[in-house]
Structures are given as C-alpha cells and as structure tokens.
VOGU-3710 file (C-alpha; in Angstrom, 3 decimals, decimal comma):
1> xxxxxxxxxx> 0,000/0,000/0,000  1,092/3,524/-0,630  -0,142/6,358/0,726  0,110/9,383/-1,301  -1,571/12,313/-0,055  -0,610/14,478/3,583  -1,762/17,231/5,038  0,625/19,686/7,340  -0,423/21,823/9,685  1,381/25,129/8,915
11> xxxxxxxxxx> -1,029/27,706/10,743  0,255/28,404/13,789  1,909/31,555/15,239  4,201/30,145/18,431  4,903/32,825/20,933  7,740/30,523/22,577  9,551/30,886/19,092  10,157/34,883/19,169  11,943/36,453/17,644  11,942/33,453/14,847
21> xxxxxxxxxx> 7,885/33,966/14,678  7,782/37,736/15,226  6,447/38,071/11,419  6,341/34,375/10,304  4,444/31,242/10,831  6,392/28,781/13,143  6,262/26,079/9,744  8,269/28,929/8,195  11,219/28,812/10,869  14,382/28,358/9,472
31> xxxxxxxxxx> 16,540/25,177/10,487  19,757/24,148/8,663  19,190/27,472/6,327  15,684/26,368/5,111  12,356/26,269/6,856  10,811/23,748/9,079  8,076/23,135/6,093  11,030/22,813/2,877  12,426/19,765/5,150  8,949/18,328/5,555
41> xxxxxxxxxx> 7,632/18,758/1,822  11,247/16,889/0,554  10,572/13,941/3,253  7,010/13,526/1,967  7,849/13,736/-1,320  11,060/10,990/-1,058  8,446/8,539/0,254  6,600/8,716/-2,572  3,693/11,438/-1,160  2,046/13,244/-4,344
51> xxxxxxxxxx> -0,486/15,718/-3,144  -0,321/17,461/-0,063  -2,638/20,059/1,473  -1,634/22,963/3,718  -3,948/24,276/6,620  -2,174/27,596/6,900  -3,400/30,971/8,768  -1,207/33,220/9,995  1,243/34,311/7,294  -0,372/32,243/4,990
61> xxxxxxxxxx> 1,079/34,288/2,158  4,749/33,825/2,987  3,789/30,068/3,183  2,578/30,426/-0,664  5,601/32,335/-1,515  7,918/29,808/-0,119  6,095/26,657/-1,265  3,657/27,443/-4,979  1,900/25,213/-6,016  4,882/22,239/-4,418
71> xxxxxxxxxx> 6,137/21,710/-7,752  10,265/22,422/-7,043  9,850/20,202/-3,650  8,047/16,981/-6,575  5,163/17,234/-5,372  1,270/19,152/-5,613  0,932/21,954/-2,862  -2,807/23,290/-2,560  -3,885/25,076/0,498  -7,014/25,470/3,026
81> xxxxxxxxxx> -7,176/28,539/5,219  -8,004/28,970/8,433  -10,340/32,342/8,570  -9,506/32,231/12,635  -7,822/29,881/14,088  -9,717/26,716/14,604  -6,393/24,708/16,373  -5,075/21,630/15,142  -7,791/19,018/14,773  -10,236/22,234/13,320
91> xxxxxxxxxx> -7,153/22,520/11,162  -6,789/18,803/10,450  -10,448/18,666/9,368  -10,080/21,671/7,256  -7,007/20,322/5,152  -8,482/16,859/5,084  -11,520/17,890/3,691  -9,517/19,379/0,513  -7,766/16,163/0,058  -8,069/14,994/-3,574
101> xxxxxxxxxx> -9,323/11,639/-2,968  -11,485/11,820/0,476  -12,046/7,872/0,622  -8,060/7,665/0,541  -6,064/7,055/3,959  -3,868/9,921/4,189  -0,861/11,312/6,095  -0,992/14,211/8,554  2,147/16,197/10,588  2,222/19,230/12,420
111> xxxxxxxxxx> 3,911/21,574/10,903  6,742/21,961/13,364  8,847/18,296/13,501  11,663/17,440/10,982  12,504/13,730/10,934  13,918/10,957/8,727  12,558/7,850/9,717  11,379/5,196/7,319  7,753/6,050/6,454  7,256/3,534/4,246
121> xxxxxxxxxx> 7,544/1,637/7,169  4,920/3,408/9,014  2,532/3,285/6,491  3,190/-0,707/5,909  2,334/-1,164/9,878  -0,725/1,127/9,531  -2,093/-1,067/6,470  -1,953/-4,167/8,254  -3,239/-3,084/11,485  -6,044/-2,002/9,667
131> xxxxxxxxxx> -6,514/0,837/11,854  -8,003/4,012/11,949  -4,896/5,822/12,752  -1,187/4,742/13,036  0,588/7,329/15,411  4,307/7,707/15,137  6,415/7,918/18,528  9,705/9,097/19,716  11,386/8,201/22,444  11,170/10,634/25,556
141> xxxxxxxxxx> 14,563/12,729/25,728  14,583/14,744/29,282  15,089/18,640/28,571  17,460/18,203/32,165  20,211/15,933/33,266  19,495/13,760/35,706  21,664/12,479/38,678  22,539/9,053/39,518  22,492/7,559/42,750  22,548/4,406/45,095
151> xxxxxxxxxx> 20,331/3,597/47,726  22,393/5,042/50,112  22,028/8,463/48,555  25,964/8,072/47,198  26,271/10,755/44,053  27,877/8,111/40,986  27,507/10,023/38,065  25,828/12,444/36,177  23,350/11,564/32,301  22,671/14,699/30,580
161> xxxxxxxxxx> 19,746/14,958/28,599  18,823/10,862/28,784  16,544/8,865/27,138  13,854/8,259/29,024  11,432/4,863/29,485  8,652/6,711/27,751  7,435/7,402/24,372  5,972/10,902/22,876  3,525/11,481/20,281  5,985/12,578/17,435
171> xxxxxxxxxx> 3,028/14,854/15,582  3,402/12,064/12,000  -0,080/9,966/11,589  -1,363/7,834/9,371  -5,204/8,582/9,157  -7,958/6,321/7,382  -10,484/8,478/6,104  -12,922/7,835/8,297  -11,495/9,737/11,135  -12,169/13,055/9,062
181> xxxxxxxxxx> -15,685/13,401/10,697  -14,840/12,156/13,968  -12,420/15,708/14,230  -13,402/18,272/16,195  -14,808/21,658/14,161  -12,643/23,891/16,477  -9,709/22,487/18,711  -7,249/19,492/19,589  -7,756/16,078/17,984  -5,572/14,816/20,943
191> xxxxxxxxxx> -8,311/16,417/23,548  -11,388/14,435/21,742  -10,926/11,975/18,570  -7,807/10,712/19,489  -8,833/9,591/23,191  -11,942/8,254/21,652  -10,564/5,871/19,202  -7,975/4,740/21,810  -10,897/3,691/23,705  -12,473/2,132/20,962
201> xxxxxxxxxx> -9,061/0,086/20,040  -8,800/2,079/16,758  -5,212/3,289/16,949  -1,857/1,712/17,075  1,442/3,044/17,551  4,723/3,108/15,420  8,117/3,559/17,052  10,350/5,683/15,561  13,649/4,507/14,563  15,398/7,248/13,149
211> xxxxxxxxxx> 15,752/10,873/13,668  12,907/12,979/14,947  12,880/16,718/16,739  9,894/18,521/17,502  11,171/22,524/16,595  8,871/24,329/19,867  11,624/26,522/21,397  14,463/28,646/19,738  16,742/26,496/21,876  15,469/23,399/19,431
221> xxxxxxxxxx> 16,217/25,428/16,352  20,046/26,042/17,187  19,855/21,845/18,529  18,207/21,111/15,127  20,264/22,633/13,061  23,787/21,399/14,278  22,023/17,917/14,231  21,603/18,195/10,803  24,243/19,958/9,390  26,267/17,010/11,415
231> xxxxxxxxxx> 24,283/14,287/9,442  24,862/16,142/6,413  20,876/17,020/5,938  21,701/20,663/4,824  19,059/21,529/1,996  20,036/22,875/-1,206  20,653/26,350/-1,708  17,654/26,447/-3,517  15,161/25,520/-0,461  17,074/27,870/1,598
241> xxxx> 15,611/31,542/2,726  17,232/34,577/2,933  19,163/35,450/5,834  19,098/31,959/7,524
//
C-alpha cells in the first residue's frame, strides 16, 4: 500500500519561538538554512507522497511564496485557510476535507517536527493493522540531566539529557479516512478523537527509529540545526531563505 496524499499543519503563530515567529508562521522557521516546512515537503515527497494540502493561517502568504503550487519540492501543494484559528484538529479537518481523494487514507504532521525515519515503514504497519490511525512515537529525551544515585544516597555520576522509558507522540499519523468526521470543528484532535478511538481500540502506535525533533523553542532550532548539518541534511541552496 502507498499512501500518497498528507496534510501539514502550517497555521500556527508560536509565541515561545520569538523572535523566529515575530512576522512568520512557526512552519516557516528556518533550520539548517531552510524552513521547518522545505524539510517536511522533501521527506514527503522521497516517500513517494504526491499531493499534499496545507492548513495555513497566519502568514499564509509567505507560506505560498515559499512553497507554490509544491512543484520544485516533486510534489502538488494546494492550500485550506483557516479564517480564525480553529487549532489543530479544526485545522486537520479543514485540510483533510480538501484532500483529492477523500475515501483515501492519508498522512498528517504538524507543521513543526523534521525527521527521517522510514515512512514507508509506518505506512506498511498502519495497512496491516487495519486501523483508523497509526501514530508515530519518539522516544522521551529529558530537557534536564538527571543524577545518579545508590540507595544510600551516594552521588555516581551524572546523564545529561537521557533517554527516558517513555514514548511521545511525534506529531506524523497515518489517518484512514474515516477519522475526518470524527475531528473536532474547532480544537485538539488529541483532547477528543484521538482519546476516543484509543478507547475504541482504533489506533496503534509506530516507534520511531530514526531521527525525529519537535522545533517548539528557539533552543530546538540552534539543537536542530547542528544535528543536521552534522548528518549532512543541509538543503540545497535552492530551499534555503534569505538570511538563515
């Protein structure tokens, strides 16, 4: 099975992200030298995605600037806007609804995670589960180091920044179509639908083996960035924007 159409959503604003979001959409942050969303579109479209739809709002026009109509990234960029902000399962069901083939399964990310795990993968899992959604997950990083002791309160060593026992919704699903009208007009899909299908043993989860970083603080973008300039993930000049 391939899946071949996403949906990203690019709308929101992200105070935590000043001075990066002052005038941009947090989708439009710049990481290696090229946005959050030019590292996203080249991912999809590597695995094969064809179509994607955009649920964009603030700054939508800087996101059409940057992206057209998706041809450059090999791929079909159309877009849904958000009149006010309806959060990200309104957003969800706004994009999804402008999906070209609505009884398709489709892929949906927020619009602020750059990863390179094997999504073919994902999407092999989700067909045989047979499921309404497939939700990727990372592995919990701490944002502190943590100190190691014995049980007689002896100091032995010091982890920065482990890897923790626990595993974090990495914002990448695969969604059967379905789900669409089980989204909420207005807010979170992870405050309503996605409890509800849990309960209703309609979701499984895919472990992420690969590289994954959720961009929320300007102290991510500086992480991000030497991560992938280490891996040698740099985008070409010509996904790059101006002053990054």
């Amino acid at each position: 099975m391939a899946i071949e159409q996403a949906v990203i959503l690019a709308g929101g604003q992200a105070t935590r992200m000043r001075p990066y979001t002052d005038d941009a959409p947090k989708a439009m942050v710049p990481v290696a030298g090229a946005p959050i969303l030019g590292h996203q579109l080249l991912w999809l479209a590597g695995h094969g995605v064809k179509r994607v739809v955009l649920s964009v709002g603030y700054r939508a026009d800087m996101i059409r600037d940057y992206v057209g109509d998706g041809a450059r990234f090999g791929l079909a960029a159309t877009y849904a806007v958000e009149e006010q902000p309806l959060g990200r399962g309104g957003g969800m069901k706004l994009a999804a609804r402008r999906l070209p083939d609505p009884a398709a399964d489709f892929l949906a990310l927020n619009g602020d995670v750059i990863t390179h795990f094997d999504l073919g993968d994902l999407i092999a899992r989700h067909e045989a589960a047979r499921t309404a959604v497939t939700i990727a997950l990372s592995p919990y990083r701490s944002n502190w180091g943590v100190v190691d002791i014995d049980d007689g309160d002896r100091v032995r060593g010091f982890v920065q920044s482990p890897v923790l026992p626990y595993w974090i919704n990495s914002g990448v699903y695969a969604v059967a179509p379905e789900v669409v009208a089980l989204l909420p007009d207005k807010g979170d899909h992870e405050d309503t639908t996605f409890p509800d299908l849990a309960a209703r043993d309609r979701m499984r989860a895919y472990r992420i083996d690969g590289y994954w970083r959720g961009i929320d603080t300007v102290k991510d973008v500086k992480a991000a960035t030497d991560e992938l300039i280490g891996q040698g993930r740099r985008l070409a000049q010509e996904f790059a924007v101006a002053g990054a």
